[in-house]
OpenMM code with the backbone's topology and positions (N, CA, C; nanometers):
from openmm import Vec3, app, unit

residues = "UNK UNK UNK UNK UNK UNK UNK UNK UNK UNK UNK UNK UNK UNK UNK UNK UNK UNK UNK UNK UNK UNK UNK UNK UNK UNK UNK UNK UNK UNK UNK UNK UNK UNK UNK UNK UNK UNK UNK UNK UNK UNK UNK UNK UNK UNK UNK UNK UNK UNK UNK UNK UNK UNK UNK UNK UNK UNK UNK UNK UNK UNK UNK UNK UNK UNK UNK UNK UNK UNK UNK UNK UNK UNK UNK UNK UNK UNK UNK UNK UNK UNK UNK UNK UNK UNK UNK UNK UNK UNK UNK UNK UNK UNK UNK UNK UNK UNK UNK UNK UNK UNK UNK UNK UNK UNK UNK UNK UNK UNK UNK UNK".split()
positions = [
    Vec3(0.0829, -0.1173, 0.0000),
    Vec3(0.0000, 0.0000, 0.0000),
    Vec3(0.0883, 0.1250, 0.0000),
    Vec3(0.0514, 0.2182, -0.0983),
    Vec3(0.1399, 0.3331, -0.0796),
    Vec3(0.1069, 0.4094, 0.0152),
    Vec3(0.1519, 0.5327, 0.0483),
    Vec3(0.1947, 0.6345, 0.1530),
    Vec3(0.2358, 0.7798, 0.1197),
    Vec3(0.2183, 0.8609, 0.1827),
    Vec3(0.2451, 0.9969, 0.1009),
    Vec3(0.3995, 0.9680, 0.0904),
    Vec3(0.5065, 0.8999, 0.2084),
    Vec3(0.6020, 0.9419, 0.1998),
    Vec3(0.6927, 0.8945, 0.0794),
    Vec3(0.5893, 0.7599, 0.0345),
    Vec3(0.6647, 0.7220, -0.0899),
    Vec3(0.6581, 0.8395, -0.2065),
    Vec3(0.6101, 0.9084, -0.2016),
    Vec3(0.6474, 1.0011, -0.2882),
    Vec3(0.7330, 1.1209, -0.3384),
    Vec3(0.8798, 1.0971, -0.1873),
    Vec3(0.9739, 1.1774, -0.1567),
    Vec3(1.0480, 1.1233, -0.2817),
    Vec3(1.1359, 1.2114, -0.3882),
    Vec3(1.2053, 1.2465, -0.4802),
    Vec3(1.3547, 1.1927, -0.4072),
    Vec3(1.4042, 1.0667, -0.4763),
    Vec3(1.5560, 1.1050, -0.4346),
    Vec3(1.6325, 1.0684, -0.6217),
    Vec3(1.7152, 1.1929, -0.5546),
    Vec3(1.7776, 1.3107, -0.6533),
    Vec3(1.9008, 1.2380, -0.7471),
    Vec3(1.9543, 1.1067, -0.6305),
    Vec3(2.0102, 1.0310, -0.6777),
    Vec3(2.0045, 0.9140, -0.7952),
    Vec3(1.8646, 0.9021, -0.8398),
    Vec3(1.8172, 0.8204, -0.9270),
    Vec3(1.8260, 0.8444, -1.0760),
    Vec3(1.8244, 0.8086, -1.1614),
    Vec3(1.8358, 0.8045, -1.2761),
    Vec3(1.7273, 0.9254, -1.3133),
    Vec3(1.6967, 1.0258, -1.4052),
    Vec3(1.6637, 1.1557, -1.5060),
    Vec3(1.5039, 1.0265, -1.4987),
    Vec3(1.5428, 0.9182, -1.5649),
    Vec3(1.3982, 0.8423, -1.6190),
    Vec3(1.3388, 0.7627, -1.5253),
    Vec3(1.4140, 0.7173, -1.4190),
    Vec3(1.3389, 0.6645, -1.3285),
    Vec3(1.2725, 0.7657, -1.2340),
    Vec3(1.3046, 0.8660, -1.2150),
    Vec3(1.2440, 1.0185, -1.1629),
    Vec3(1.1104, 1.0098, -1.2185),
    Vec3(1.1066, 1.0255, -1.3758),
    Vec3(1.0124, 1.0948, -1.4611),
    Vec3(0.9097, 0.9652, -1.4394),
    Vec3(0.9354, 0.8701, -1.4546),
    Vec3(0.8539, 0.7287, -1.4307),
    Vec3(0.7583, 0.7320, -1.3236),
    Vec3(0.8345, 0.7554, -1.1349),
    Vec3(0.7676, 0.7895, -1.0581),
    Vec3(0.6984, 0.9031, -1.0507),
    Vec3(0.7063, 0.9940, -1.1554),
    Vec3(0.6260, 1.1160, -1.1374),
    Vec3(0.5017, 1.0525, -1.2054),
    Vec3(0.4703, 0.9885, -1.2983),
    Vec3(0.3904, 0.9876, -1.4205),
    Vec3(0.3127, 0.8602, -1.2910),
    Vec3(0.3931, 0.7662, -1.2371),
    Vec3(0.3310, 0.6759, -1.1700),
    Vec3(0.2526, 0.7012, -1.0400),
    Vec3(0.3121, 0.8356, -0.9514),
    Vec3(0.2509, 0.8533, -0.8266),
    Vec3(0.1766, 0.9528, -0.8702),
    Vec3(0.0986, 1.0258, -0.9897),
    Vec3(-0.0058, 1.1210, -1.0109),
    Vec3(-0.1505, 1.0678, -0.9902),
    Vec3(-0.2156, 1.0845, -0.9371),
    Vec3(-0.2247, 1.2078, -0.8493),
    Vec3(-0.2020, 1.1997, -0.6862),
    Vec3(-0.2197, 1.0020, -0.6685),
    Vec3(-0.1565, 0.9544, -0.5561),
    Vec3(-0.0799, 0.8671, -0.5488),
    Vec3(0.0148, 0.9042, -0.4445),
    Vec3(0.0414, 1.0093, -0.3360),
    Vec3(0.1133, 1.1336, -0.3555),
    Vec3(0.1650, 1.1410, -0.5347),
    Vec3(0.2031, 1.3248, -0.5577),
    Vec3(0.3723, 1.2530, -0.4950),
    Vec3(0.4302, 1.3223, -0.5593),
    Vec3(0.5804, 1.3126, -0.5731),
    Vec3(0.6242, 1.4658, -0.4855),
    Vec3(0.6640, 1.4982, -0.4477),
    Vec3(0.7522, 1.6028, -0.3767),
    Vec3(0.9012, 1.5868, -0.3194),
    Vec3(0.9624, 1.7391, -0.3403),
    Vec3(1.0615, 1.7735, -0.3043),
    Vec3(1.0715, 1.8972, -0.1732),
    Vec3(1.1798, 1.9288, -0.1290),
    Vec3(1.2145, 2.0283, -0.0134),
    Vec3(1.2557, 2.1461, -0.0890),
    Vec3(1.2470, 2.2455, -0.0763),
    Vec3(1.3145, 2.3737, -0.1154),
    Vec3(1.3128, 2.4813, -0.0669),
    Vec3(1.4249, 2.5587, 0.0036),
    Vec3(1.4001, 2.6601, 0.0815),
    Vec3(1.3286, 2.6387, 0.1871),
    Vec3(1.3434, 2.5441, 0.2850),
    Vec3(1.2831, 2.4530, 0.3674),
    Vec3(1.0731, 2.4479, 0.3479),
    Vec3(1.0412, 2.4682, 0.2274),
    Vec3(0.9135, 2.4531, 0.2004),
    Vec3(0.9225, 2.3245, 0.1203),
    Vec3(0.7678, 2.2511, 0.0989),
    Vec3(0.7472, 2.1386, 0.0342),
    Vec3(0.7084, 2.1950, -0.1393),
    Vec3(0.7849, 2.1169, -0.2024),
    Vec3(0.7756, 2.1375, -0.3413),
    Vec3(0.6974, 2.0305, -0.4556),
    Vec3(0.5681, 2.0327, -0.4402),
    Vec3(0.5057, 1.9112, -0.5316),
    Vec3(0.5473, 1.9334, -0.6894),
    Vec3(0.5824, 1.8269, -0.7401),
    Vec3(0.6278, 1.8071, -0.8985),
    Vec3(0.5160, 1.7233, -0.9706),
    Vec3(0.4473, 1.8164, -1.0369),
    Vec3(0.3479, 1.7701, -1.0822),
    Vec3(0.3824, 1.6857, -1.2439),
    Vec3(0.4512, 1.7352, -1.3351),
    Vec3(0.4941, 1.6837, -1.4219),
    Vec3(0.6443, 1.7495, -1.4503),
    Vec3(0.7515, 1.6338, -1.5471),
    Vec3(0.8749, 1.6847, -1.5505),
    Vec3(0.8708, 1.5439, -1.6849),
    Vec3(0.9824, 1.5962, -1.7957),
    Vec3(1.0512, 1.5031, -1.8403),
    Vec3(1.1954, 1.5055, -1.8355),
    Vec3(1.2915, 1.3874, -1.9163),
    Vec3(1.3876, 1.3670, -1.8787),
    Vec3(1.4698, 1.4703, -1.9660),
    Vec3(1.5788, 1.5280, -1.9836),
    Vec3(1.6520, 1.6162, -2.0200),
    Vec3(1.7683, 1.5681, -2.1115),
    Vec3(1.7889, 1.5670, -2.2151),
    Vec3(1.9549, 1.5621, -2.2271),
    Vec3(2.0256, 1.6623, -2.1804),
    Vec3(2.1521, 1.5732, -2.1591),
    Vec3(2.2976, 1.5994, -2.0875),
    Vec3(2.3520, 1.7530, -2.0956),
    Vec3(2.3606, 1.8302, -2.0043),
    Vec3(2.3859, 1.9777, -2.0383),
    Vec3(2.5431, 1.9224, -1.9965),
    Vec3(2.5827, 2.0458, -2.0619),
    Vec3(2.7350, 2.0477, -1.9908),
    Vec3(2.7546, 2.0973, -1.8249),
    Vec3(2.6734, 2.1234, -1.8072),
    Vec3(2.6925, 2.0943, -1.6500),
    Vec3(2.6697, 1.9697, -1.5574),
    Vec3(2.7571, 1.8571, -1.5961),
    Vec3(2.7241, 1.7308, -1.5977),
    Vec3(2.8037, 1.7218, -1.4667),
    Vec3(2.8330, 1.7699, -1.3951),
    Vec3(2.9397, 1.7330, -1.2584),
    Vec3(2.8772, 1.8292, -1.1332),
    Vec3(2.7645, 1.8600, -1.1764),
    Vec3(2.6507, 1.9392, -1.0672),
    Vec3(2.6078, 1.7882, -0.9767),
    Vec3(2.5815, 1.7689, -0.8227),
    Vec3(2.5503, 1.7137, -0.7598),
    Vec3(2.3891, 1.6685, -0.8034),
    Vec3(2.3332, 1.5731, -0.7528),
    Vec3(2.2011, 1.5441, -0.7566),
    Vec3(2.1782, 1.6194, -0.7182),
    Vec3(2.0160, 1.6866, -0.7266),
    Vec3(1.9218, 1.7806, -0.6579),
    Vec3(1.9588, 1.9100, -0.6804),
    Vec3(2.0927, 1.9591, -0.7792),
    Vec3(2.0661, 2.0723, -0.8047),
    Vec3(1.9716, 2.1694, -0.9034),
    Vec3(1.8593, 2.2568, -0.8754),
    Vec3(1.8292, 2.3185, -0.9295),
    Vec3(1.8194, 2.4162, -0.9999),
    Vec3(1.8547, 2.4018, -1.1523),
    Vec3(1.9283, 2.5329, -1.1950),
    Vec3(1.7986, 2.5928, -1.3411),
    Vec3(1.8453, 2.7529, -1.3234),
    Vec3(1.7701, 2.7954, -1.4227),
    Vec3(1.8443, 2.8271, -1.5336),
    Vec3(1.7771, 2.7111, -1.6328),
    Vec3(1.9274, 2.7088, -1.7267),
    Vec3(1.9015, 2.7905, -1.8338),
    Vec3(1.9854, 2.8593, -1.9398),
    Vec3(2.0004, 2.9702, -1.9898),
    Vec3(1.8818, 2.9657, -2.1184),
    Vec3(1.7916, 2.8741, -2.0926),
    Vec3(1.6982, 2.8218, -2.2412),
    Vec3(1.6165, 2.9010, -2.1689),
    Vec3(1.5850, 2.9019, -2.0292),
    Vec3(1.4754, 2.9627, -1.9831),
    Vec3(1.3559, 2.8468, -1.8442),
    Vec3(1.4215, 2.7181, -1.9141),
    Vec3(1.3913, 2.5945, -1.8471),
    Vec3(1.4335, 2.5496, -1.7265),
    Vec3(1.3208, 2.5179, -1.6522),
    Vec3(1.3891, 2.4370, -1.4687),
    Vec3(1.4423, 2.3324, -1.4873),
    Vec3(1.5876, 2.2959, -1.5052),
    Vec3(1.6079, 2.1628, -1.4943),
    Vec3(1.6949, 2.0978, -1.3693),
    Vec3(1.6783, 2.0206, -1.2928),
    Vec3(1.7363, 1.9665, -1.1520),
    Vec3(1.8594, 1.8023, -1.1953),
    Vec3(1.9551, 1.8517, -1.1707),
    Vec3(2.0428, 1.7407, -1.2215),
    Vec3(2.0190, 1.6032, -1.0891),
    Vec3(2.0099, 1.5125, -1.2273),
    Vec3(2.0015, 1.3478, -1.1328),
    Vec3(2.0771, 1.2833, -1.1380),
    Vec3(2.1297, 1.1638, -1.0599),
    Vec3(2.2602, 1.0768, -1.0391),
    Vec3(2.2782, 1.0606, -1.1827),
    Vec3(2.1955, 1.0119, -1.2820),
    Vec3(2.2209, 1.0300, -1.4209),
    Vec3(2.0835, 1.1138, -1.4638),
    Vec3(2.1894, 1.2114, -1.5627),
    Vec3(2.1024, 1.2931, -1.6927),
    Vec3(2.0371, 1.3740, -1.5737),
    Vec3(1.9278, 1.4645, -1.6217),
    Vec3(1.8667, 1.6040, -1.5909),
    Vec3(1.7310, 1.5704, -1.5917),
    Vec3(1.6479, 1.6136, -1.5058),
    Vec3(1.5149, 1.6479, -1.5038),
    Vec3(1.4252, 1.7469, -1.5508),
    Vec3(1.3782, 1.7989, -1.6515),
    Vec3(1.2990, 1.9321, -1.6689),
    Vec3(1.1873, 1.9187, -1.5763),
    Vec3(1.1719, 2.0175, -1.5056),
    Vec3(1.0219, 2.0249, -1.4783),
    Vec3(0.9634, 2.1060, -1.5322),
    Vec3(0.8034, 2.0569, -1.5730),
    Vec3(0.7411, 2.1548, -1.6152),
    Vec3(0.5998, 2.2078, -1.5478),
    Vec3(0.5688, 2.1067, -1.4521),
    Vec3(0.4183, 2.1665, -1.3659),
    Vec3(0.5566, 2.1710, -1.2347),
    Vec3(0.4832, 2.2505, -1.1458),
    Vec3(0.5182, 2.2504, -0.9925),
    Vec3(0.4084, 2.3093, -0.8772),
    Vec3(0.3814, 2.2998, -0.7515),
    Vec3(0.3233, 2.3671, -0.6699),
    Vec3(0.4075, 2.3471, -0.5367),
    Vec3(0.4029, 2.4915, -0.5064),
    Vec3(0.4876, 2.5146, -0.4277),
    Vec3(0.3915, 2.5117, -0.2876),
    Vec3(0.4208, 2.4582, -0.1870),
    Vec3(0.3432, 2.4579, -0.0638),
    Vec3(0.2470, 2.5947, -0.0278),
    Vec3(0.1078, 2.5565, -0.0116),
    Vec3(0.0321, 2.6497, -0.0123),
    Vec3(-0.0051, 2.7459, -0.1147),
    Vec3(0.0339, 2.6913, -0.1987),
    Vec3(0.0211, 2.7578, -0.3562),
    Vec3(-0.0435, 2.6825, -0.4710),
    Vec3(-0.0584, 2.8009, -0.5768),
    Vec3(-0.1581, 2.6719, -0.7282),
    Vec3(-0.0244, 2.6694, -0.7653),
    Vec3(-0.0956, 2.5079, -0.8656),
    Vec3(-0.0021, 2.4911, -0.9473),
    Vec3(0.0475, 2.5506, -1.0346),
    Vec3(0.1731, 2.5858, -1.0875),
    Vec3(0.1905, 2.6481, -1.1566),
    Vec3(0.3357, 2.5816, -1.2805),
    Vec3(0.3418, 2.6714, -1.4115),
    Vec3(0.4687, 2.6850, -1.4517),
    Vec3(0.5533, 2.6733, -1.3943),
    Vec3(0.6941, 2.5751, -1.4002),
    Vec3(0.7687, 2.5404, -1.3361),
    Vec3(0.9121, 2.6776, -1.3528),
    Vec3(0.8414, 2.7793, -1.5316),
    Vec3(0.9033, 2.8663, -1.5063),
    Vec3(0.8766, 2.9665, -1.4256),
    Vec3(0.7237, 2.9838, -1.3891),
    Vec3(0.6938, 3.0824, -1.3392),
    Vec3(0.7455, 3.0620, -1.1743),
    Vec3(0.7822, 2.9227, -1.1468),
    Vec3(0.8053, 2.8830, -1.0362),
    Vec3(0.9523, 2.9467, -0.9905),
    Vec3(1.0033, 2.9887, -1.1011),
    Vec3(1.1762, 3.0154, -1.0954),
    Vec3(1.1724, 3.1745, -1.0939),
    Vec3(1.0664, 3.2137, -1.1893),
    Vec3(1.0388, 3.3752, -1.1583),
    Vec3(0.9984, 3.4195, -1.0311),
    Vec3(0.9029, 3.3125, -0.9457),
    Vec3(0.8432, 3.3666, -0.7797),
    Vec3(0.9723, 3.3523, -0.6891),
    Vec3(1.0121, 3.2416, -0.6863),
    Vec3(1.1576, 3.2484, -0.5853),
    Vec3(1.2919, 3.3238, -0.6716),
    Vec3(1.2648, 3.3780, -0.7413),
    Vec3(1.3853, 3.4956, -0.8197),
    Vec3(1.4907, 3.4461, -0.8117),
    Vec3(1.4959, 3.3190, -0.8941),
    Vec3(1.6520, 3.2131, -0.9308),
    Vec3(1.6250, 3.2977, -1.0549),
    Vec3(1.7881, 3.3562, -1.0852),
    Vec3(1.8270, 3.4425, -1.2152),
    Vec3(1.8869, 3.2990, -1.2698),
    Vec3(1.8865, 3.3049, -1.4214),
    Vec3(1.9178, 3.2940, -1.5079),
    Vec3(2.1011, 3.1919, -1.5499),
    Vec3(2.1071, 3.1089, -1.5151),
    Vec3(2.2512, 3.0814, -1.4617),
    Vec3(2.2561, 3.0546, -1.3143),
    Vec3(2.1558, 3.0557, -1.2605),
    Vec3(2.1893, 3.0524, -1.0608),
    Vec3(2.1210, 2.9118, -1.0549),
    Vec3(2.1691, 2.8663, -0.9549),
    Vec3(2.1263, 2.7553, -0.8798),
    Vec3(2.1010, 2.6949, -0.7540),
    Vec3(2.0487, 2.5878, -0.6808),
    Vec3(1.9888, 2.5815, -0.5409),
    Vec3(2.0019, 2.4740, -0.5169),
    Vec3(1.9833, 2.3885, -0.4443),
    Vec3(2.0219, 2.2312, -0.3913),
    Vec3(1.8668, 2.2384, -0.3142),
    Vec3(1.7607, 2.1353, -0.3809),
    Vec3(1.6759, 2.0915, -0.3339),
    Vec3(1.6784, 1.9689, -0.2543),
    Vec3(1.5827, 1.8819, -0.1788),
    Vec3(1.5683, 1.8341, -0.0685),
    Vec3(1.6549, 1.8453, 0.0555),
    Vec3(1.7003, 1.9960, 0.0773),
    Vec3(1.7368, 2.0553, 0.2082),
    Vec3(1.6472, 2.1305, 0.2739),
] * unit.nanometer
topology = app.Topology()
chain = topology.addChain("A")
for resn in residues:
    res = topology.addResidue(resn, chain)
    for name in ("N", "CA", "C"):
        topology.addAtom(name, app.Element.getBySymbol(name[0]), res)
């Protein structure tokens, strides 16, 4: 039987096994991450090819210069493209990068 907590994101997993459990835990129990010590639901994301920032840790979240959220995984990159941020609608995962004002090139380490 699942559990909300099975739906904690670890960062360490493969770009497609990420995207798998997202597509698999919709709408229950909802996949989430930590950010800025708030809860971060990932509503949809696909898998990314390889940026050259390939030596970024799991779970980093960067706003990469296309304009796109992508969070690097033990292998390959995550785009997200839905998100809701705790106590919030869902939204654009860019508009998600415009509300917490990650510029353009900056980045964050999620599930802290």
């Amino acid at each position: 039987m699942l559990k909300k907590s099975d739906g904690l994101l670890d960062w360490n997993q493969s770009a497609v096994s990420l995207h798998n459990r997202i597509r698999a835990f919709n709408p229950w129990p909802g996949t989430y991450t930590q950010v800025q010590a708030q809860t971060l639901r990932v509503w949809r994301a696909q898998p990314a090819e390889a940026l050259g920032d390939s030596l970024l840790p799991p779970g980093t979240l960067l706003h990469h210069s296309s304009g796109a959220a992508m969070v690097a995984c033990g292998t390959g990159f995550l785009k997200l493209e839905e998100v809701q941020m705790e106590n919030r609608k869902r939204t654009s995962a860019v508009d998600f990068l415009h509300g917490i004002r990650l510029e353009k090139t900056q980045s964050i380490l999620l599930g802290t």
